[in-house]
N, C-alpha and C positions, 0 to 999 in steps of 0.2 A: 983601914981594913975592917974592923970592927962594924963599918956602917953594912959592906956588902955580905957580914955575916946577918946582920939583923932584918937587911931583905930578904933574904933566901929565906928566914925563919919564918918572915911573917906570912909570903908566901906560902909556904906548908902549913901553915893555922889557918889560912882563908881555903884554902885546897882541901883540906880535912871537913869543913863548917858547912863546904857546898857540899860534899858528900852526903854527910848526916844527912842536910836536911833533905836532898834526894830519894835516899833511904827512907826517911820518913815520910816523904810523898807516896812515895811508890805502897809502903805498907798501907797506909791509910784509902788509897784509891783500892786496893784489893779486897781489905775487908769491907767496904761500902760495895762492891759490887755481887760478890757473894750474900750477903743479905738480903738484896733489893730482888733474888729468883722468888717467882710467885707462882704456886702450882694452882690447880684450876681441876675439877672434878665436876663431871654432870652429872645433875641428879636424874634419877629413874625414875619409873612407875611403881608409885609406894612407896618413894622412900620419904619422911619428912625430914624435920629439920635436928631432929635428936638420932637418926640411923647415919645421915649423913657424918656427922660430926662422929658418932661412936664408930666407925667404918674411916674413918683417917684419924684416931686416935686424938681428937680435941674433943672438948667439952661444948654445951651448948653457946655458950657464953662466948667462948674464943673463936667460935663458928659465925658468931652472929655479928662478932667485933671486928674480925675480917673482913668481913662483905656489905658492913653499915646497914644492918638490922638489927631488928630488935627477936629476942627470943621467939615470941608468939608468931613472928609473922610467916604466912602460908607462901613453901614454895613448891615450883610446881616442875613436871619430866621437862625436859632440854634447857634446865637452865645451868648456867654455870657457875659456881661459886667457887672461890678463891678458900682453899684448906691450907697455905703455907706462903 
């Protein structure tokens, strides 16, 4: 008797294990999708690249790190740059 208590147990610890790690798939695949939203802002006439960033609450720096430029560089009305 002892033998068919020890499978029914084991069973409930492999039953529990696939769960978890379910769970833990599932959390992981939500916060990586949440993250990966990228907002996207066109620039106007007149704005450079310091109105931009101060008009979405980033700095020059994280304006320029986003969109793989550098500070200085000249951007111009209908382009779009990536703010989040």
């Amino acid at each position: 008797m002892s033998k068919g208590k020890q499978a029914s147990s084991s069973s409930s610890v492999s039953k529990a294990a696939s769960t978890s790690s379910s769970s833990a798939l599932a959390s992981s695949s939500s916060a990586s999708s949440s993250s990966t939203t990228a907002v996207y802002t066109t620039v106007e006439s007149g704005q450079g690249i310091y109105r931009v960033a101060k008009d979405n609450g980033l700095t020059v720096a994280e304006l320029a790190s986003l969109n793989g430029i550098t500070t200085t560089t000249a951007i111009h009305p209908g382009e779009r740059l990536r703010v989040k």
